[in-house]
C-alpha positions as CSV (number, residue, x, y, z in Angstrom):
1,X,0.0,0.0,0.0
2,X,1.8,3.5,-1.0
3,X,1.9,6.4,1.8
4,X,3.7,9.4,2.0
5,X,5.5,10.6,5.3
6,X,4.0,14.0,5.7
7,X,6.2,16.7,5.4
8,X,8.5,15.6,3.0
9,X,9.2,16.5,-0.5
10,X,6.8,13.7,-1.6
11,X,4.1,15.1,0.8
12,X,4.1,18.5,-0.6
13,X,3.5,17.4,-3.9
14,X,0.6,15.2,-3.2
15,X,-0.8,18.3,-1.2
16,X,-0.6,20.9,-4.6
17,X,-2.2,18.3,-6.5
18,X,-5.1,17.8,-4.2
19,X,-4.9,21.5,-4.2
20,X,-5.3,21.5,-8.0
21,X,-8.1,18.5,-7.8
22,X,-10.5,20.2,-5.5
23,X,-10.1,24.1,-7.2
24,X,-11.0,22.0,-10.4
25,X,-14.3,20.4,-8.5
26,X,-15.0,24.1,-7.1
27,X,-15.1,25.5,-10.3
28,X,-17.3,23.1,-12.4
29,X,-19.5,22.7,-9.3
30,X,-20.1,27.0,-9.6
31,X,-20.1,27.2,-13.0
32,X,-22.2,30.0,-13.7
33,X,-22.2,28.8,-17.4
34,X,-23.4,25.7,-16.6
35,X,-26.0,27.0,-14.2
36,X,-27.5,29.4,-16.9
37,X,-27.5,26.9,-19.5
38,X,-29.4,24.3,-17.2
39,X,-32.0,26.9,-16.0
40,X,-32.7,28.3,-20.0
41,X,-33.1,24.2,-20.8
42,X,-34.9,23.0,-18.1
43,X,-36.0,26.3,-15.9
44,X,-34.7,24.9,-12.6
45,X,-31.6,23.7,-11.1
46,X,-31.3,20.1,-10.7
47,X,-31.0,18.9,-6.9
48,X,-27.5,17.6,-8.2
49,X,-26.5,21.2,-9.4
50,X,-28.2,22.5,-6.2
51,X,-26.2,19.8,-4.0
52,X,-22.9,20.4,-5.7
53,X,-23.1,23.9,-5.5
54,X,-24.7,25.0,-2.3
55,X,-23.4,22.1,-0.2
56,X,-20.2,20.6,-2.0
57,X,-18.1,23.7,-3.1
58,X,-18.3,25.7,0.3
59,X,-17.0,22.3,1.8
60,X,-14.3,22.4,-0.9
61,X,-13.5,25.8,0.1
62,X,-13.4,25.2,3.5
63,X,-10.7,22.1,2.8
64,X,-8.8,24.6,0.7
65,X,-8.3,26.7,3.6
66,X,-7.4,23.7,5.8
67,X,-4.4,22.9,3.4
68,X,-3.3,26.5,3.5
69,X,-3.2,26.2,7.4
70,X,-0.9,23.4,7.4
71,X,-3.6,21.1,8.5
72,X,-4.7,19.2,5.5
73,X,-5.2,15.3,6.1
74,X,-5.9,15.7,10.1
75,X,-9.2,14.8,11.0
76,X,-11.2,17.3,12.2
77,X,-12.9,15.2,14.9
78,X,-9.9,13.0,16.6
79,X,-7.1,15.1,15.3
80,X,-5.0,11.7,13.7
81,X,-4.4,11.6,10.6
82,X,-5.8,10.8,7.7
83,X,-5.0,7.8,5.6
84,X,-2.9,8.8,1.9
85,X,-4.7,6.3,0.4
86,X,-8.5,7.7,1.7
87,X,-7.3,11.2,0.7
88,X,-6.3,10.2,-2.8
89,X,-9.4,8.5,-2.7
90,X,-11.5,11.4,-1.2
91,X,-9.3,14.5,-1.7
92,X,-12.1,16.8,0.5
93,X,-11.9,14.1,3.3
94,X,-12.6,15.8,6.6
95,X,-12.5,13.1,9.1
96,X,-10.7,9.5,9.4
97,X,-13.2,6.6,8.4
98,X,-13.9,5.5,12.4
99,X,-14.8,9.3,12.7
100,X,-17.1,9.8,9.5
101,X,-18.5,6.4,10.5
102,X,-19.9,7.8,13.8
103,X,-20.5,11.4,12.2
């Protein structure tokens, strides 16, 4: 199973991907575009486009922040950290599994 050792080299590259990975969500979830072209077609917002939008990109923001704090990959419940392989899995992961599993 790969891993990283946080703070190395390695580490810091795996963070500006993520980095990369959830600004890329963030943006096609607010596409204003995409919004406008869904509303003239269907005139509404699907729940999905209401989900990923009013729920998913401000928790994408708020992980954004957490990697620009230094505290990207530590749950926010227990404070261990989080698995590599459930962050490359999950790049927004807030919580460790035993901790989203009681959340």
């Amino acid at each position: 199973m790969e891993t990283i050792a946080r703070g190395t080299p390695e580490w810091q590259k795996f963070v500006i991907h993520q980095r990369r990975r959830i600004r890329a969500r963030i943006q096609r979830y607010s596409s204003v575009k995409m919004a406008q072209i869904e509303l003239i077609a269907t005139g509404n917002l699907t729940p999905y486009r209401s989900y990923k939008s009013g729920t998913m990109a401000p928790i994408l923001t708020g992980v954004l922040l957490r990697i620009d704090q230094g505290k990207y990959g530590v749950c926010v419940v227990c404070g261990d950290e989080i698995p590599f392989q459930r962050l490359k899995l999950v790049p927004a992961a807030l919580a460790c599994v035993g901790c989203d599993d009681k959340r």
